[in-house]
N, C-alpha and C positions, 0 to 999 in steps of 0.2 A: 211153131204154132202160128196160122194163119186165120183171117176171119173170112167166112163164108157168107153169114148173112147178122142183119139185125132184125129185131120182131120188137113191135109195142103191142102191146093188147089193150082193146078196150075200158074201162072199169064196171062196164055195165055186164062183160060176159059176152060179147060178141064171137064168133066162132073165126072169122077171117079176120086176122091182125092186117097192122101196116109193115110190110116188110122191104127190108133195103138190103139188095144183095151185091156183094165182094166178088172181084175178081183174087185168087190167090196167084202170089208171086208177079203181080205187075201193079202199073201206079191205076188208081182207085180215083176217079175227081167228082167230088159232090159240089155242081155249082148253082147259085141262084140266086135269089133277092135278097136283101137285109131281113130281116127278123122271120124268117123260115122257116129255123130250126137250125140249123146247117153245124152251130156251135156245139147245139146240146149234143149233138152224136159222139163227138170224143168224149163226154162226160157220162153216157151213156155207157158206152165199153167199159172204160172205166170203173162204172157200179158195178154190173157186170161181173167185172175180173177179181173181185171181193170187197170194194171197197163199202164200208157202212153207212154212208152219206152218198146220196147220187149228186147234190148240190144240181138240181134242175128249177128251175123257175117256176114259180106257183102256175101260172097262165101263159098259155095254154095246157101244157106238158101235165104238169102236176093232177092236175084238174080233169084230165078227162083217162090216161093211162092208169092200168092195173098192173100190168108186169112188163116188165123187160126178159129179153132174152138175146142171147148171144150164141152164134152156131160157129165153131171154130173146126180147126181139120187139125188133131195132132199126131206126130208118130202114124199109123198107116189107117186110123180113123177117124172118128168125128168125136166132138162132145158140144152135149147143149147146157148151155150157165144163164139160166134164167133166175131172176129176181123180184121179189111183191114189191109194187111203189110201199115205202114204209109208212106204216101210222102215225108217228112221231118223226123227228129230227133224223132216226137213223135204225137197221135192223141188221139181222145179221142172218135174218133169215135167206134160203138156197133153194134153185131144185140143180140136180143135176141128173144127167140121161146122157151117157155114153153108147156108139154104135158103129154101125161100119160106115162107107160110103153114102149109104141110104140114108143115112138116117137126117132128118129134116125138121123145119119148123113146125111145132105139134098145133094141135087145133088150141084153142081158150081150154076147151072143159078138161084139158090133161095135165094143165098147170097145177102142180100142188106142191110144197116146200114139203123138200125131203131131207135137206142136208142143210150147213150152215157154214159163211165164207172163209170158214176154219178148213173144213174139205174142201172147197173149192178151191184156195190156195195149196194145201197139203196134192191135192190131185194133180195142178197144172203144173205144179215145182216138177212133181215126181216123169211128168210124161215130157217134160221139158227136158231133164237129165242133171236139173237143180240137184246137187248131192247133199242128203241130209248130214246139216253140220250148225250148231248155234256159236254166232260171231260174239266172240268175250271182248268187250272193250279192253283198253291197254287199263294197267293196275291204275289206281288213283284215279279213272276217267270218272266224271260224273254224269254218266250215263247205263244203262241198264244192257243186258247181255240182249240177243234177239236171234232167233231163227231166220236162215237165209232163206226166202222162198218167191214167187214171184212179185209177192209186192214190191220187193226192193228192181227187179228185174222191170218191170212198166213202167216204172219212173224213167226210163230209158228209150221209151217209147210214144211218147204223147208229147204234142209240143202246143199248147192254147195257144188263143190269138195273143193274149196278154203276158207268154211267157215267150214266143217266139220273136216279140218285139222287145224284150227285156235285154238290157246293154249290160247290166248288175248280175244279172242270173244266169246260167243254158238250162238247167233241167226243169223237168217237171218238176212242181209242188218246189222248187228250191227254197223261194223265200219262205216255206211254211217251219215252225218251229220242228229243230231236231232233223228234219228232212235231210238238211246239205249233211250235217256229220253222216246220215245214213249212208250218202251217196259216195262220199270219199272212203267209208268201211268198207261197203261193198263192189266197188268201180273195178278194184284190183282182181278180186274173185271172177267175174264176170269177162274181165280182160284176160285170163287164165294165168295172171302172174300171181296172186295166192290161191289154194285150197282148203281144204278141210284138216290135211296135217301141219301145213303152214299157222292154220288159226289154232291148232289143235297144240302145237308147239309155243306160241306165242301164249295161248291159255297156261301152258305149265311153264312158260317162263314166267309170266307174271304172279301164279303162286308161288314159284321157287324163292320169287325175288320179297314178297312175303313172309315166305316161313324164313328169309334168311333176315331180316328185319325183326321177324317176333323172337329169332333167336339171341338177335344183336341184345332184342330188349330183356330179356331173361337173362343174359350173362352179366350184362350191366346191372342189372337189377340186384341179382346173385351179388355182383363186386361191390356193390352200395352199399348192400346189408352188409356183407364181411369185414368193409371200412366201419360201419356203423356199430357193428357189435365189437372191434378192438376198441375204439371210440370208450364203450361202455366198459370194456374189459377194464379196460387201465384208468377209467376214472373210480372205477367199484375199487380197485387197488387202491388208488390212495382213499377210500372214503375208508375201505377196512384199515391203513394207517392210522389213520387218524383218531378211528376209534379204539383203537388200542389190539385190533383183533391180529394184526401184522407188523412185525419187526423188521428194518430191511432192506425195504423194495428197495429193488434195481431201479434209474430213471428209466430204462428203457428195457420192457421185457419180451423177448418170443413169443408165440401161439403157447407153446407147449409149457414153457415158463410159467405166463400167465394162469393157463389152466390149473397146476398144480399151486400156485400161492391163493386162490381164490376157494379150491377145495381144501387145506390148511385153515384157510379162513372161516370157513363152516364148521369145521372140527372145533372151535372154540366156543365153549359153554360158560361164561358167566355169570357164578353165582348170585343168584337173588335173595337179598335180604328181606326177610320177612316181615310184615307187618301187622303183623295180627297183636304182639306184645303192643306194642306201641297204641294199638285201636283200644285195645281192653284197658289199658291205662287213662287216654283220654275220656272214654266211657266215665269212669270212675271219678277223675275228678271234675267231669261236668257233674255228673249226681250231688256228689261232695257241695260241687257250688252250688248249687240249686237249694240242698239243704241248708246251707249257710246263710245264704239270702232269706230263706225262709226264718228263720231263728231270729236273724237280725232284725228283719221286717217285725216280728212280734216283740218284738225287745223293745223295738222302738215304740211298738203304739203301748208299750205298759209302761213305759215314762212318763210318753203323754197323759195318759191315765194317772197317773202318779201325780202329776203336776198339778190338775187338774183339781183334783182334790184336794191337793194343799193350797191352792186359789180359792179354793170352797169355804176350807176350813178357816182360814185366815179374815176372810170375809168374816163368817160364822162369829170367832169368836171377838172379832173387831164391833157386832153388833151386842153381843152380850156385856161388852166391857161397857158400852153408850148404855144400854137400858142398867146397869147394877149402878153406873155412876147414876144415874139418874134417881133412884130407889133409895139408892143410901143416904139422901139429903133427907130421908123421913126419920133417922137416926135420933131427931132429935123429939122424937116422941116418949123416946127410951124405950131400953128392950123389954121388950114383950116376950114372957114364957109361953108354953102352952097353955097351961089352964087359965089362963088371965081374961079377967071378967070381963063381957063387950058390955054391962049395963053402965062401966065407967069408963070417963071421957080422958085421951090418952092424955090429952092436953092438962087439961085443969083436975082432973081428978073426981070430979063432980058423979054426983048419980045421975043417969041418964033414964030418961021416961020409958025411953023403946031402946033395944036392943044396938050395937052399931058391930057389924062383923068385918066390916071394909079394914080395921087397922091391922085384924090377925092377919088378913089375904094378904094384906101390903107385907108384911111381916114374912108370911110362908112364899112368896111370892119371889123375895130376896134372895131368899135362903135357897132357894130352887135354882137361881142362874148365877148363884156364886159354886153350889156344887156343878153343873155343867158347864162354867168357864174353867175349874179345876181339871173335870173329867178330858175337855180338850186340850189342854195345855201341855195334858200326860200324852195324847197320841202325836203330837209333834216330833218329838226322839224317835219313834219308835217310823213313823211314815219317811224321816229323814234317813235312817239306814235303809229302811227299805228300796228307797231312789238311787242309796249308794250302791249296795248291790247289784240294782236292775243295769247302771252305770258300766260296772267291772264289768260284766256279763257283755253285756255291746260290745265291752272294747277288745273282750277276746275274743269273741266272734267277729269284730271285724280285721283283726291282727289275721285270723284264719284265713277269711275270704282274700286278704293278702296275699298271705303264703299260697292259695290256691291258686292266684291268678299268676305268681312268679312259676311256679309250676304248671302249670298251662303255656304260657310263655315258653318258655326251655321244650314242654313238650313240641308246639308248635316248629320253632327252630330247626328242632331233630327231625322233625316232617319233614320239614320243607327240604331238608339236608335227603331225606328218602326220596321225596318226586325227583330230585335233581339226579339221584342215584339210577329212580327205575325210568325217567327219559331216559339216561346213558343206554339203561339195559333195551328201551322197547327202540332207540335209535342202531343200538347195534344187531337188533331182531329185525328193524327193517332192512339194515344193509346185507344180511345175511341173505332177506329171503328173495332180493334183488339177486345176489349172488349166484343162490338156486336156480331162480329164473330164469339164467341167462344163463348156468351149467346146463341145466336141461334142455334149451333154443338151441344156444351151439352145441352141436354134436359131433362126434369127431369124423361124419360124413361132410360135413363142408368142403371141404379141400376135396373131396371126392367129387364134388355137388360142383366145383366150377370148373374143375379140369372134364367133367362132362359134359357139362354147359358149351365150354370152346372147343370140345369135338362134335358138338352137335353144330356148333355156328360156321366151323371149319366145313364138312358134309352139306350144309346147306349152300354155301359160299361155291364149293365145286359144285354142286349141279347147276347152281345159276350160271357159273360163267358156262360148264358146255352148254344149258341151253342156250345161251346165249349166244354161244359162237354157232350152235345151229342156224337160230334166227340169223346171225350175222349171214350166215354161208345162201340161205334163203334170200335175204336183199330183198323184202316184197317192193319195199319206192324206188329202186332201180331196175328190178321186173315192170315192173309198173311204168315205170316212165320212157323204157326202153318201148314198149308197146306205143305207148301215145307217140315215140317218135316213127312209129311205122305207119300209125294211122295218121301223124301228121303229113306223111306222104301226099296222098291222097285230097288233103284241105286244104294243103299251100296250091295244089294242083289246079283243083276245082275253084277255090279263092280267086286263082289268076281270073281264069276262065271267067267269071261275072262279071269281074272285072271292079271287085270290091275294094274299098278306099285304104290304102298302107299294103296290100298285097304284093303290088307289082314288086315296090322297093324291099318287101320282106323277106330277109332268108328262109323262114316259117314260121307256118303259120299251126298250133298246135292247143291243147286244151290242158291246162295248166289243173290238177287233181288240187293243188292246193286252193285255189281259186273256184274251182268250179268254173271256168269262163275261159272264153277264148283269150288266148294270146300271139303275140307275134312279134318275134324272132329277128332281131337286127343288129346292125351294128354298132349301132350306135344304142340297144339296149331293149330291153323287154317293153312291148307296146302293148298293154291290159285292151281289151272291149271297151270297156270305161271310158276310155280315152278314145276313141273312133266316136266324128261324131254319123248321122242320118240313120233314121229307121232302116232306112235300105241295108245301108252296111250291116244293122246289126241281124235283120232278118237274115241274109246271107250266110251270115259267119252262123249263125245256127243250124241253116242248111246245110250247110257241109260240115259243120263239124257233126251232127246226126248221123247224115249220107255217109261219113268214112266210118264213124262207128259201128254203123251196122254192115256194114262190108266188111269191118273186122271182124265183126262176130259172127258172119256167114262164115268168112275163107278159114277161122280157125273154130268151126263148129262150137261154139260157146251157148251154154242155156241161156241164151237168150228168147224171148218172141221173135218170128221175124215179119214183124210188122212194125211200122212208122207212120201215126195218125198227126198231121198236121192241117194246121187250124187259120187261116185265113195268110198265107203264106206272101202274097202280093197287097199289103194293107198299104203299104208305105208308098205306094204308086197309083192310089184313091185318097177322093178327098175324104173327111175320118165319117164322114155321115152319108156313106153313097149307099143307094138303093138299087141300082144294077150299074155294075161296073161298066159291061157293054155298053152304055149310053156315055159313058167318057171319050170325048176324040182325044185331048191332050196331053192322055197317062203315056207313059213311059212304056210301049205295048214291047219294046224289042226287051227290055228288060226283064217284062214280064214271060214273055214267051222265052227268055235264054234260062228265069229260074225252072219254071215247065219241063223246058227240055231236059236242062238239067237231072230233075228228079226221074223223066220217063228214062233218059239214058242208063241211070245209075240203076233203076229197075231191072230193065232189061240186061244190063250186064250179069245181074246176078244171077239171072237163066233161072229165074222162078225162087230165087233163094229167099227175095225182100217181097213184101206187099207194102204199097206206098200208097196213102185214103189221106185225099186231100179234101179239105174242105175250105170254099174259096166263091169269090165274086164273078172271078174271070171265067169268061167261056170263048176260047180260043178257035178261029176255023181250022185250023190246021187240021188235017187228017186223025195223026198220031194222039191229039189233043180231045178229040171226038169218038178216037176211041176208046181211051181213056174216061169218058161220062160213065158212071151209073146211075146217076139222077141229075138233073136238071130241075129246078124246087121257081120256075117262071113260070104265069099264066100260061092256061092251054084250054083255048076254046072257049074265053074269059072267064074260068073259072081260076080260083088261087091255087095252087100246088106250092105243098110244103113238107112239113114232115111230120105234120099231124092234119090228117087226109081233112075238109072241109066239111064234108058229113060228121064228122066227130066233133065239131065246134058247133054244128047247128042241132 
């Protein structure tokens, strides 16, 4: 795949683009003043070739373009990969138009998004001879699987100003996140030291090496549990000892052993003593007590009662005996019968004028609370046995609630002697039903269960290692680096040739996969890019390590692009802020003209195999170098020439 033209369009809908046409299979030089354009064109292809961001500059570019389009030649036809400037940050929108030789830059009004750089990519893989294959990282990577297609294949192909002066980096986008891993995944592919069966072998090594890991973890697992259920077997053993369910035990028992002393141990049923007699008895003398209490309780308040009134009565007749002693001092009036006359004076005997009845009252008045100190005197005996009685009564009701409470007592005891009994029984109900638990867990498949486990991990273990001896027999980093040392041919060659700084004295000069960077080759020991110092040097060493790559990928027909877009190649022999190079007398012109040649010769070698689109300051008299222009971005006729025409700014 070569490129044949580039197209901007208007945004206004103009019918005539600006277009910049390619020579295919020779070197390409777009030369002219600082800020032109001249940069955005690599970035331009670029979008172009699928990417979702064009990353072009607001002004001019941004600002006045509608589409990009890209006219390539693949296989024995053409194809146009035109793209909308996006609305946002980025799109994925496409058109694409496949055709024969004819087919060419279309007018504006035929622009419309038909596909998206999911096809774009899927198409140029395919006419490329990209073989549809997705790259599985190694097991444990932490990175994600990916389709091989040409986005990995352009990174191969674009060298920016700021990446071609890079001493740290050689590829495209390197320093960008995940880029470099991409480049070292795919380098090997592309160099034809892996393919699709090699990735494809490498993918089932790394599940083999998986399932023989999750095997590893299930046998293990398997042998944990089987440690962990004799563990329990033989502590269940002695717990049924101890409770009495096993006579016996061996210190140290078998599987099979085990099993049957544990099933023994289940077979034993343990009489439960029942307690229901014992419930209806305590019932009984709680009632008992309750009634007793209650009896006693009334015992007591009718003593009280009792007493109570004998404080009464004793009061009572303690007042009667004061009032009759008091009465009877009238004794000396002498006794008076009933009928006795009140008209005579009790004293003197005399007749009285008026009547006097005060001495009968005094008289009947005596006689009154001599009979009621009599009458109480008699209920004293009588309220005295009655005390003694209510007495007896308390005292065998509380002899009872005695006896009641020694019997509650004793009952209690014989309780407590049953909890103690039915803990035993529900302690050996637990260890039986442990017992169970673990009769029914282990099953007499165990043993079956891990002598399967280590046939399955054994099966796993043989197919990892022949895959493994496959990949071993594959060798992709010694395919691989056998390559680089063919294309280091070529670099140490060209390196001399420049006449670039550590070359002469280096055995080779070569691109180290692990590194991503140039190295070189001595005797005194590996000499990184890093270590080289001047822009020159390092611009160089990128040139030729590009130039032999893609001479590798021409002479052993690799899906490759064969084009190589570089981006201000002579920077390091201007000062960094030049506006035409031409106006420099004191750059380093033979320099510049030996990388020149360099690049047209390596072109030309390839008999149309490479295209080489330089974009650059210098504008060379030389023939070769003049023939080589497809643009020239200097005033002409004092108007500015660029790559966004001046009517399009005005």
């Amino acid at each position: 795949m070569q490129l044949l033209a580039l197209a901007l369009y208007h945004r206004d809908g103009r019918p005539d683009p600006r277009v910049i046409r390619f020579r295919p299979g020779a070197l390409n030089i777009l030369t002219g003043e600082s800020e032109t354009g001249k940069s955005e064109v690599l970035d331009i292809v670029d979008y172009c070739l699928g990417r979702k961001q064009p990353n072009l500059p607001d002004e001019p570019i941004d600002q006045t373009v509608g589409w990009y389009a890209l006219l390539v030649s693949v296989d024995s036809g053409r194809m146009l990969l035109a793209r909308p400037r996006p609305s946002g940050a980025s799109t994925t929108q496409a058109m694409i138009r496949t055709g024969d030789d004819t087919l060419d830059i279309p007018p504006a009004q035929e622009l419309h998004h038909n596909t998206n750089i999911a096809a774009i990519r899927a198409e140029l893989s395919a006419r490329l001879g990209i073989e549809d294959f997705r790259f599985q990282p190694p097991t444990g990577a932490a990175r994600y699987p990916f389709d091989v297609s040409i986005a990995q294949a352009a990174l191969l192909c674009f060298q920016k100003q700021n990446e071609i002066a890079n001493q740290n980096a050689l590829f495209h986008r390197q320093t960008e996140g995940g880029i470099a891993q991409t480049i070292k995944d795919t380098l090997p592919y592309f160099l034809g030291a892996a393919g699709p069966e090699q990735a494809l072998r490498r993918h089932q090594l790394g599940e083999a090496l998986r399932a023989q890991r999750a095997a590893e973890r299930k046998l293990d697992d398997a042998a944990s549990r089987r440690a962990g259920a004799d563990a329990r077997t033989s502590g269940l053993l002695r717990l049924a000892e101890n409770e009495g369910l096993l006579t016996g035990v061996p210190a140290v028992a078998d599987p099979h052993q085990t099993q049957t002393l544990l099933s023994q141990a289940l077979e034993v049923s343990p009489a439960l003593t029942s307690t229901l007699e014992l419930t209806d008895r305590r019932h009984d003398l709680t009632q008992e007590r309750r009634t007793l209490r209650e009896q006693w309780q009334q015992l007591t308040e009718a003593l009280a009662l009792v007493d109570r009134w004998r404080a009464e009565g004793q009061a009572f007749t303690g007042e009667l005996h004061l009032q009759l002693d008091r009465l009877q001092t009238l004794n000396l009036l002498g006794p008076m019968s009933d009928g006795q006359d009140t008209h005579t004076c009790p004293m003197c005997r005399s007749r009285l004028e008026t009547p006097d009845q005060s001495s009968a009252d005094i008289h009947q008045l005596t006689q009154h609370l001599a009979d009621e100190l009599s009458d109480a005197e008699t209920l004293q005996p009588v309220r005295a046995e009655h005390r003694r009685r209510l007495e007896a009564a308390r005292d065998a009701v509380a002899e009872s609630l005695r006896i009641n409470g020694a019997q509650l007592k004793e009952l209690n005891a014989s309780d407590d002697r049953m909890r103690d009994l039915q803990d035993q029984h529900l302690r050996i109900a637990h260890v039986q039903g442990r017992i169970a638990q673990e009769l029914a867990s282990a099953t007499d498949k165990t043993t079956d269960d891990l002598r399967t486990l280590r046939n399955n991990l054994d099966l796993a273990q043989e197919r990892a290692e022949t895959l493994q001896s496959l990949v071993d027999e594959d060798d992709v980093s010694a395919e691989t680096e056998r390559r680089l040392t063919d294309i280091a041919t070529h670099m140490t060659t060209w390196a001399r040739r420049l006449g670039l700084g550590q070359a002469a004295a280096a055995d080779e000069v070569r691109i180290s996969l692990s590194q991503l960077n140039v190295v070189l080759r001595r005797s005194t020991g590996r000499l990184s890019l890093t270590r080289i110092g001047s822009a020159k040097n390092w611009i160089g060493y990128h040139l030729v390590a590009h130039l032999a790559l893609h001479t590798y990928f021409i002479e052993h027909d690799r899906p490759v692009p064969r084009f190589l877009m570089l981006d201000q190649p002579t920077q390091a022999f201007f000062p960094e802020k030049i506006h035409d190079a031409t106006t420099v007398e004191d750059a380093d012109w033979e320099a510049v003209t030996s990388y020149f040649r360099l690049l047209n010769d390596v072109s030309q070698a390839s008999d149309g195999g490479l295209q080489i689109i330089v974009c650059d300051h210098a504008n060379l008299p030389e023939p070769w170098f003049q023939e080589a222009l497809v643009e020239n971005w200097r005033p002409r006729d004092g108007r500015r020439n660029a790559l966004i025409p001046v009517d399009w700014l005005e």
